[in-house]
C-alpha positions in Angstrom: 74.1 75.1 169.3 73.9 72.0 167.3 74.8 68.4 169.3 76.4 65.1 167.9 74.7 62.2 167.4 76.6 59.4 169.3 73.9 56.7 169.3 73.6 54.0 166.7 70.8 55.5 165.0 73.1 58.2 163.9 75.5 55.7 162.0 72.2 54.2 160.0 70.1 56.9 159.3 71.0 60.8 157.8 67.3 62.1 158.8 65.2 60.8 161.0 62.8 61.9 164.4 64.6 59.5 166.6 67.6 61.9 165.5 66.1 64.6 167.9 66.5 65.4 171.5 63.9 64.9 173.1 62.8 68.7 173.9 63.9 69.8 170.5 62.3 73.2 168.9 62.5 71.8 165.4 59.1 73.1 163.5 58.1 69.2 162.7 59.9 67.4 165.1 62.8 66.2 162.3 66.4 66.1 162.5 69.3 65.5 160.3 72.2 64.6 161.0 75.9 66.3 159.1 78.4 64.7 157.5 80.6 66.2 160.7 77.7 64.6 162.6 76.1 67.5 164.0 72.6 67.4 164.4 70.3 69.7 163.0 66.6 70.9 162.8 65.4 69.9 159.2 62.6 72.4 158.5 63.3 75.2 160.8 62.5 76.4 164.2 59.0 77.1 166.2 58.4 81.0 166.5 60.4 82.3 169.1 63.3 80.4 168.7 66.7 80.3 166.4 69.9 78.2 165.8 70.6 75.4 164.0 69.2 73.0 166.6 66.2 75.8 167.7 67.5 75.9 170.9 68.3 79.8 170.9 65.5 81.9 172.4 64.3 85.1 170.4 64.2 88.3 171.7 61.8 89.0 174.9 59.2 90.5 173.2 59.6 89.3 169.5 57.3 86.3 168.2 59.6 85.1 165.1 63.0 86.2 164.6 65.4 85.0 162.3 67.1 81.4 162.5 70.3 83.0 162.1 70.0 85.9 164.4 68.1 86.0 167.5 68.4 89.6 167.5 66.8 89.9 164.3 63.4 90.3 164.7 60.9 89.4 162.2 57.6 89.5 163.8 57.0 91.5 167.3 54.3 90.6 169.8 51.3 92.1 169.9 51.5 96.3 171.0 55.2 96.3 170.2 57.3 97.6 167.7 60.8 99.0 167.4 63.5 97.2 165.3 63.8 94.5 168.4 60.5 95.3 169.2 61.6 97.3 172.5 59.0 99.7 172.4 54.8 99.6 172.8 52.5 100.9 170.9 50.9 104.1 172.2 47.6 104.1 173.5 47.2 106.5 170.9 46.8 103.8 168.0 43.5 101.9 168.7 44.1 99.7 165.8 47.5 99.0 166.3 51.3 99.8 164.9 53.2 99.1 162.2 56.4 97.5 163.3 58.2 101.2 162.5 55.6 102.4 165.4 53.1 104.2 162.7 50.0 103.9 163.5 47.9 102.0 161.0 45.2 104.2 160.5 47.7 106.8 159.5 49.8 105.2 156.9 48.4 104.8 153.5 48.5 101.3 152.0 50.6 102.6 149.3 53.5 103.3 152.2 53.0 99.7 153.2 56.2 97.3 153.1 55.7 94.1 155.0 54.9 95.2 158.8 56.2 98.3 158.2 55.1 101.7 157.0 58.0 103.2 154.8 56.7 106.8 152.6 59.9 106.7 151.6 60.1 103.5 149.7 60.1 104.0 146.0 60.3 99.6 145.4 59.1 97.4 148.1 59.3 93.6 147.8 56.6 92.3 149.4 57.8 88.7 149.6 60.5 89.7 152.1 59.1 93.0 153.3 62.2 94.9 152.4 62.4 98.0 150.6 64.9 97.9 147.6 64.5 101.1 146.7 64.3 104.5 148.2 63.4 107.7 147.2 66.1 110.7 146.8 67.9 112.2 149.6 67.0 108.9 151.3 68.7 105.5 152.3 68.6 102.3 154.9 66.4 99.5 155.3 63.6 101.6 156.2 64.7 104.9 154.0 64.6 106.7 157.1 68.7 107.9 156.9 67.8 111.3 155.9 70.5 112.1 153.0 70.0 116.3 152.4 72.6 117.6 154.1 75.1 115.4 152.6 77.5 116.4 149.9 77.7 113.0 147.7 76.4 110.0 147.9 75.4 108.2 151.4 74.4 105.1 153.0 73.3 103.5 155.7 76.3 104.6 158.1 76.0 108.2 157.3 77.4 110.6 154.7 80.4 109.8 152.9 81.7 113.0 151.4 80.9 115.4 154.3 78.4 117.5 154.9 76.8 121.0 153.6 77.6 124.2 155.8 75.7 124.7 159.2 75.7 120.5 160.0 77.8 118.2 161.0 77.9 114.6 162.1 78.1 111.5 160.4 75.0 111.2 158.8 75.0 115.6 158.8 71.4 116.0 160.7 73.2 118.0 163.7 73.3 122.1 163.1 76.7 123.4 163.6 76.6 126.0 166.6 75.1 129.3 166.0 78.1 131.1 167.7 80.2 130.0 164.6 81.2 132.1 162.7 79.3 132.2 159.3 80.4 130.8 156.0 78.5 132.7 153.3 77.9 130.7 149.8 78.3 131.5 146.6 74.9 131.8 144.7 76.1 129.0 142.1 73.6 126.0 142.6 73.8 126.6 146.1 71.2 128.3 148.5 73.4 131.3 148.7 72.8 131.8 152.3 75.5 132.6 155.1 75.2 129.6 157.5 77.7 128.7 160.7 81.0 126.1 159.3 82.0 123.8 161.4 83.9 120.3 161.0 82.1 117.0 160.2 83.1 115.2 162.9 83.9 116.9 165.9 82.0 119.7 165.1 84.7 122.6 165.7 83.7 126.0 164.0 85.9 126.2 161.2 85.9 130.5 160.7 86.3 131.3 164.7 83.4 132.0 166.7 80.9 135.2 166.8 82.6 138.2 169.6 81.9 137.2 173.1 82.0 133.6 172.2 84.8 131.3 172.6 85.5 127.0 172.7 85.4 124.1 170.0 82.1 125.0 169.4 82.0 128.4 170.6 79.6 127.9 173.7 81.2 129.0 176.3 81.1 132.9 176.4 84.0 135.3 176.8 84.5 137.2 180.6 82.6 140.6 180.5 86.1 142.0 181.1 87.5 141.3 177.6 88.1 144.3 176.2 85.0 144.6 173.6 84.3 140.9 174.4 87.6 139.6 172.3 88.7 136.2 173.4 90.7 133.6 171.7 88.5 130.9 170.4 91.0 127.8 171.7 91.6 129.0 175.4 89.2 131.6 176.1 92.0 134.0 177.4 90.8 137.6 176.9 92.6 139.5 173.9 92.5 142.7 176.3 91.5 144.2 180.0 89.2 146.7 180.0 90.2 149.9 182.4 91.2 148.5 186.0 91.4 144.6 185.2 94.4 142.6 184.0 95.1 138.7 183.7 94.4 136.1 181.1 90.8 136.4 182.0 90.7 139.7 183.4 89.7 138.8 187.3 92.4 140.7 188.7 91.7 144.5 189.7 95.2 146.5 188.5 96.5 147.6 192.5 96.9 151.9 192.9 97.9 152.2 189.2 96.8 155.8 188.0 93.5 155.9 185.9 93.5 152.2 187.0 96.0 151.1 184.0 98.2 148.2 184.1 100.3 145.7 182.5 97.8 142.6 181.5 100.0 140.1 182.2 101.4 140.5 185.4 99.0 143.8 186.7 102.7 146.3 186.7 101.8 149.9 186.6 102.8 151.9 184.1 102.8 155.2 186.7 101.5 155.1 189.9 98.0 156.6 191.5 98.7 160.2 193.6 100.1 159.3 196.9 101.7 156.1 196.3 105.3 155.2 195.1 107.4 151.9 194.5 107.6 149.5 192.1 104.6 147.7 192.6 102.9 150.8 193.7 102.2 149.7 197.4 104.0 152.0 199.1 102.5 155.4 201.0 104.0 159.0 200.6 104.8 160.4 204.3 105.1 163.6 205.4 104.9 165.5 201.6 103.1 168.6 201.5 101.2 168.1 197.9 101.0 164.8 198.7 103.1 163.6 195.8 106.5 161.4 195.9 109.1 160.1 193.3 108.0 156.3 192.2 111.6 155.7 193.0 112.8 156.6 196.3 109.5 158.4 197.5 111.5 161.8 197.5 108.4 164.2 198.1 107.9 166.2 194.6 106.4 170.2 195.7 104.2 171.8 193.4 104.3 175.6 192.7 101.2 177.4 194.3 99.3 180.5 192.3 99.4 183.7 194.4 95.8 184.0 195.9 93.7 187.1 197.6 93.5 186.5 201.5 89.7 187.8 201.6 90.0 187.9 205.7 93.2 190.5 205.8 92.5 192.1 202.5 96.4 191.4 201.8 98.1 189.6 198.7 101.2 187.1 200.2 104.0 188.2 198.8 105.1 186.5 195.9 108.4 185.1 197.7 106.3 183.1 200.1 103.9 181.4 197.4 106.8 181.2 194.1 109.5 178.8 193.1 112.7 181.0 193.5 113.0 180.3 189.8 109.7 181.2 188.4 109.8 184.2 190.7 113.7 185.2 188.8 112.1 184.7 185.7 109.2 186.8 186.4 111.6 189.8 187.7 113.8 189.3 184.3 110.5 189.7 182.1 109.7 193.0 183.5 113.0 194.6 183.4 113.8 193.6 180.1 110.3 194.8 178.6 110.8 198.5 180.9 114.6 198.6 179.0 112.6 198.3 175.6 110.4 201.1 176.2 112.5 203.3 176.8 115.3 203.0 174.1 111.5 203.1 171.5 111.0 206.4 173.3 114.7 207.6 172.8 115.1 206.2 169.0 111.4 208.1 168.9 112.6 211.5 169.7 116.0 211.3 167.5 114.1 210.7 164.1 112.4 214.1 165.4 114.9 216.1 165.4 116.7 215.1 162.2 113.6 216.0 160.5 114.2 219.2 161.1 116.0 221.5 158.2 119.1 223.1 159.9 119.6 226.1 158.0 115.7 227.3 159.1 116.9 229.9 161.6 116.4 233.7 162.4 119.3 234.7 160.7 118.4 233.1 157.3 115.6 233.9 155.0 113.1 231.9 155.8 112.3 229.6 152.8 110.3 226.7 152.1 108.3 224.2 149.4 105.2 224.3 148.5 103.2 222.9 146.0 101.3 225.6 143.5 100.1 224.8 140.1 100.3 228.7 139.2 103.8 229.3 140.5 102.4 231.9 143.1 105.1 233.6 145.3 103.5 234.7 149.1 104.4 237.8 150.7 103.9 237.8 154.3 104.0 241.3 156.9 105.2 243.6 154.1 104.1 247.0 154.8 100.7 248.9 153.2 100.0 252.0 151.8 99.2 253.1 154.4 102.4 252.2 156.7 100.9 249.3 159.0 102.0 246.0 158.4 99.7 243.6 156.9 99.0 239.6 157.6 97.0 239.8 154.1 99.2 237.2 152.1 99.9 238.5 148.5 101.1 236.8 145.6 103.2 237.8 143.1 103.4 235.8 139.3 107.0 236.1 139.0 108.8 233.9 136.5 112.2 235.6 137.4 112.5 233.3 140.5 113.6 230.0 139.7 116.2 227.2 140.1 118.9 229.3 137.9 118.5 232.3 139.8 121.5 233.2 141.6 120.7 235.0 144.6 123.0 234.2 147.5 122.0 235.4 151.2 124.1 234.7 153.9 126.2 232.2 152.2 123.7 230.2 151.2 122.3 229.8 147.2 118.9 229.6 146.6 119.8 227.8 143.2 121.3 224.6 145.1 117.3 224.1 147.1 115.4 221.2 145.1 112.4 221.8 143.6 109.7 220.3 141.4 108.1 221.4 138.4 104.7 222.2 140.5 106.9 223.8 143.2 107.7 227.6 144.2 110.1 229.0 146.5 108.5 230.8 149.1 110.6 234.4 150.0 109.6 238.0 150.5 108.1 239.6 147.6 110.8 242.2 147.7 113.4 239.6 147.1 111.6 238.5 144.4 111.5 242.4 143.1 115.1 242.2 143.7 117.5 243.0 140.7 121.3 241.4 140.6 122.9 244.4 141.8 121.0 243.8 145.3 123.6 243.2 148.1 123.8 241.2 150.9 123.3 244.5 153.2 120.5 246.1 151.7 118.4 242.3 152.2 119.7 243.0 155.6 118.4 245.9 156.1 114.5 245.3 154.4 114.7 242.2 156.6 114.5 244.8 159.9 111.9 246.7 158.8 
């Protein structure tokens, strides 16, 4: 902090030694003196000191720092390095450290700038020491700002355009989490690869997280009881219970629900476990038989029993015992109403029978029937022999006289009204067929007796 000249010396001369405090820092010992009469060092400060007046310390372990500034460090002590020279060089570096803590004997003298050893320095002015130029993808005083994840330009401060997928921050060097959930580029001047999206700043995923992951950056993991490890990214709260579990986060163990399944919410049963009734299911069936109740009331619910075979008496319980009354009814109806069918099949059976039968076919009528014969052949059955026994020989007769227009009547009854085809014959006696139209109803009676 500068002073002002008050003594008489002041008012006579604008530079001058005698100007100077006594313990003044000034390089050579000279002063000036302002026009606002402020007093001044005239050709700078010793090392280790800044201000106007040199009377502003540098830095603990920096041996020249700026006049300005006595933060900014020009020159470090021996061993130290580090923009305010904080740090020591390591034992490491036998020959010492550049003021960017490379070792000397590693840095080409091409990287050189000053007391620093910058690779990435396209133009160096070696007057000041300061790079003025850095290479690409690169920026700050000691083109160490690593620019390739940014999208645009970028400067000392960071990024300004944002960042390529899978970083974040503000200068983009921190990875987005690998729970996000990836954004996959188009192959058009970009790498084409499916990284993780997530915002510059904060660092939230921008597509959700991975399943079973959940938070701004999806670190935190789902509960093992979300259904198929679901969970919604912002809260965590389970999209689903699995079996038995219900809750936001699934902790809570459904109570006596049957095949443990309840409402997630609040843990209600949708029906309750065997032996339990109520609307929160925490209530016992008493005193019922099958062990079963109504949820509502706990009226006692009996199931109907199959009969069984008592192996010990060799005796089947009687189906009154071990049946609902109604099954039992049901049962009784079945049987009777299958017996009444059988028996009106048997009786419609036996009618079709007999009107099959022809009702003029009788002892007292001549016994004549179809049958089919390509040659017209008329059968003779028991007429007598030669020899006066009777004969079961059938004989035929080739008589073209008996057909449909013959017009034979025996006992009432024409033989010209009985259908026949063209391939079917009339079967009568062969004396009827022999017979002439004066034959009478009496002399057919009589040959029938013989």
């Amino acid at each position: 902090m500068s002073k002002t000249c008050r003594e008489l010396v002041c008012a006579t001369t604008a530079s001058s030694s005698h100007a100077c405090p006594p313990d003044n820092n000034c390089l050579l010992g000279s002063c000036r003196v302002t026009a606002g009469g402020l007093i001044v060092c005239e050709d700078g400060c010793k090392d280790g000191f800044s201000g106007k007046l040199c009377n502003i310390p540098c830095l603990p372990n920096c041996l020249k720092c700026s006049r300005r500034s006595a933060d900014d460090c020009i020159i470090c002590k021996e061993r130290h390095v580090g923009e305010y020279c904080q740090h020591e060089c390591p034992i490491t570096c036998p020959v010492g450290c550049y003021r960017n803590g490379v070792c000397r004997e590693q840095c080409p003298e091409n990287h050189v700038c000053g007391d620093k050893c910058l690779p990435r320095c396209k133009l160096c002015n070696f007057t000041s020491g300061i790079c003025q130029a850095c290479d690409t993808h690169y920026t700050g005083d000691n083109c160490d700002t690593d620019c390739t994840n940014c999208l645009g330009k970028c400067s000392n401060t960071g990024c300004l355009e944002g960042c390529t997928a899978g970083f974040h921050g503000e200068k983009c060097n921190i990875p987005c989490s690998e729970n996000c959930f990836p954004f996959c580029q188009p192959k058009l001047g970009a790498t084409g690869k499916c990284s993780p999206a997530c915002n510059q700043h904060t660092g939230r995923c921008l597509n959700g997280c991975k399943v079973g992951f959940s938070g701004q950056q999806c670190r935190d993991g789902c509960s093992s009881r979300c259904q198929d490890l679901r969970c919604n990214q912002t809260t965590g709260h389970c999209m689903k219970c699995v079996k038995g579990y219900y809750k936001e986060t699934c902790h809570l163990r459904c109570y006596n629900c049957k095949d443990d399944v309840c409402e997630m919410k609040a843990g209600f049963c949708f029906e309750c476990k065997d032996g339990y009734f109520g609307v929160d299911c925490k209530q016992t069936c008493t005193n019922c038989q099958s062990g079963l109740c109504e949820r509502n009331g706990g009226h006692c619910i009996d199931i109907p029993q199959m009969t069984t075979f008592d192996a010990t008496t060799s005796k089947v319980p009687s189906p009154q015992s071990t049946m609902n009354p109604l099954v039992f009814g049901l049962v009784v109806f079945g049987a009777i109403t299958v017996l009444l069918i059988c028996i009106l099949s048997c009786r419609l059976h036996k009618l079709s029978e007999r009107t099959r039968e022809i009702p003029w076919r009788s002892e007292d009528t001549v016994q004549a029937m179809y049958s089919r014969n390509t040659y017209n052949e008329i059968y003779e059955e028991q007429m007598d022999s030669p020899s006066g026994q009777r004969s079961h020989r059938p004989q035929a007769y080739y008589s073209p006289l008996v057909r449909q227009e013959s017009d034979i009547t025996v006992n009432n009854l024409s033989l010209s009204s009985v259908p026949s085809s063209d391939n079917d014959s009339l079967i009568i006696p062969a004396w009827f067929a022999r017979a002439d139209d004066a034959t009478t109803s009496e002399s057919l009676h009589e040959q029938n007796n013989i």
